[in-house]
Kinemage of the C-alpha trace (Angstrom):
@kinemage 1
@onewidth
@group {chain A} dominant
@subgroup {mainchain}
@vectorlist {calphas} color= white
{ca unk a 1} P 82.139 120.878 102.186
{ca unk a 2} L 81.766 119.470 105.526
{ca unk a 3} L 84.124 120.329 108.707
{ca unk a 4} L 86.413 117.614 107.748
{ca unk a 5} L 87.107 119.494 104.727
{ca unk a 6} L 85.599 116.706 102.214
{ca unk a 7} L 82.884 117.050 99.906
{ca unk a 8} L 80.145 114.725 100.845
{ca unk a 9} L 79.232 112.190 98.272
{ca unk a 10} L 75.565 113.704 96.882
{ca unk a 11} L 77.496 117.224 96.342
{ca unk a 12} L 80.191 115.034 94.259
{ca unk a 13} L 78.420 113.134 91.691
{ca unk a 14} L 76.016 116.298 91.306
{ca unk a 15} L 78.975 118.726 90.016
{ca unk a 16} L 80.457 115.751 88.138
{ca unk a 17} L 77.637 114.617 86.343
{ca unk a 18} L 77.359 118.576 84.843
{ca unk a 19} L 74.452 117.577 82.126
{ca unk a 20} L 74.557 114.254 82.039
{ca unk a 21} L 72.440 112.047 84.489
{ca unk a 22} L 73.032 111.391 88.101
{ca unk a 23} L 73.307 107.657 89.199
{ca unk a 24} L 70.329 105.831 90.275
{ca unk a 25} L 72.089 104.052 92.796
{ca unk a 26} L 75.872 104.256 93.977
{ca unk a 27} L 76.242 101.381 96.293
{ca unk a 28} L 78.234 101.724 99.692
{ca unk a 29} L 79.862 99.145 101.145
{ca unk a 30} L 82.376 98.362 104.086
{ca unk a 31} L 85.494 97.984 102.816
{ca unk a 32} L 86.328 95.099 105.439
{ca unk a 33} L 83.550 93.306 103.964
{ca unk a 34} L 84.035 93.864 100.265
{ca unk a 35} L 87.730 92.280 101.103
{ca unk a 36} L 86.681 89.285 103.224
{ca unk a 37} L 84.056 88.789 100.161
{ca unk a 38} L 87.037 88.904 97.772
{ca unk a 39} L 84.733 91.303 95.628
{ca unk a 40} L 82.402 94.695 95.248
{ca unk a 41} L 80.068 96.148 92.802
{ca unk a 42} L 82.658 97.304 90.776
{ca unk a 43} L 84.893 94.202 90.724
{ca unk a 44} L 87.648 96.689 91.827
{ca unk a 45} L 89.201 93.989 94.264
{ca unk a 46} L 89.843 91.233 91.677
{ca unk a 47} L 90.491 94.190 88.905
{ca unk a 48} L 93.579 95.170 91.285
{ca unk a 49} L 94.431 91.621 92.587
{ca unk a 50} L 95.280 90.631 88.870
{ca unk a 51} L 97.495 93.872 88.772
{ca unk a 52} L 99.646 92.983 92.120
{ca unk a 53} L 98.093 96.064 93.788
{ca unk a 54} L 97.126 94.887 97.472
{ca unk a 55} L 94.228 96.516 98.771
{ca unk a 56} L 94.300 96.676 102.466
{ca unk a 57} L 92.516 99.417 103.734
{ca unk a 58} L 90.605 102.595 102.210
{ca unk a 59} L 93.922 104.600 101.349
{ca unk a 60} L 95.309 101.624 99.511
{ca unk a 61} L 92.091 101.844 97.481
{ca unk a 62} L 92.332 105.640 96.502
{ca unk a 63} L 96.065 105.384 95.920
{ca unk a 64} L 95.308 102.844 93.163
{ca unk a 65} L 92.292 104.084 91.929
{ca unk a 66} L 94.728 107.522 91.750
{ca unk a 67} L 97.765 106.148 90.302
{ca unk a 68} L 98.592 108.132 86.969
{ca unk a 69} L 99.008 104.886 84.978
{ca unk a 70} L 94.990 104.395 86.372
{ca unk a 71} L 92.829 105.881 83.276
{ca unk a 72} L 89.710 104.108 83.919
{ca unk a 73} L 88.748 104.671 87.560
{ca unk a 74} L 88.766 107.850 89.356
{ca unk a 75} L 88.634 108.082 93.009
{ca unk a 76} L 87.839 110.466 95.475
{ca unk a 77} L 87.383 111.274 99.365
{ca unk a 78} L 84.173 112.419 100.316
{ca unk a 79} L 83.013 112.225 103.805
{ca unk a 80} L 81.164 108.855 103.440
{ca unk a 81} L 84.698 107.761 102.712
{ca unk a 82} L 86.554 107.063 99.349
{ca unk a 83} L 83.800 107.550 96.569
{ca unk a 84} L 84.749 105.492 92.993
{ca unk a 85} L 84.285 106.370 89.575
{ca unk a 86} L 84.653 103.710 86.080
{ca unk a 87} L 85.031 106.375 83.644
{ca unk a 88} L 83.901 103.454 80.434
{ca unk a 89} L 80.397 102.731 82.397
{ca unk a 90} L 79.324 105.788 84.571
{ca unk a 91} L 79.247 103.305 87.451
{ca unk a 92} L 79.767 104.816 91.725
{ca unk a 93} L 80.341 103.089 94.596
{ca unk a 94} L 81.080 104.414 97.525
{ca unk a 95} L 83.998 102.348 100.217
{ca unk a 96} L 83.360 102.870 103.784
{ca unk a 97} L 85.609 101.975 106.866
């Protein structure tokens, strides 16, 4: 844990992965840009566009991504920012401000 109280993003997918493999890559990107862009590596932004979820800003994102009716993504704040998991792939990316 850092000062800020959040894990930081290396100590996160390490106790997630527990046995199975760590990510080769987990992209970060600005959140501003992923939204002028209209997309991100995960397709999150269209994914909750075609819901009606508005995405604004990085606690829109984890409130989404955290919603109980959510079962595919999993989200979490790390110090980097607001870390994402897709549970069907084994895909990260990481949302910065």
């Amino acid at each position: 844990m850092t000062e800020s109280g959040d894990e930081t993003l290396a100590a996160l997918v390490h106790r997630h992965a527990k046995g199975h493999d760590l990510p080769r890559h987990v992209p970060h990107l600005r959140l501003a840009d992923a939204l002028a862009r209209g997309d991100d590596p995960l397709h999150l932004l269209p994914y909750f566009a075609d819901l009606g979820t508005k995405i604004e800003n990085l606690e829109d994102l984890l409130a989404a991504c955290t919603d109980p009716d959510e079962e595919e993504i999993q989200a979490y704040r790390v110090e980097e920012g607001i870390a994402v998991y897709l549970v069907p792939d084994g895909q990260w990316s990481v949302f910065t401000k």
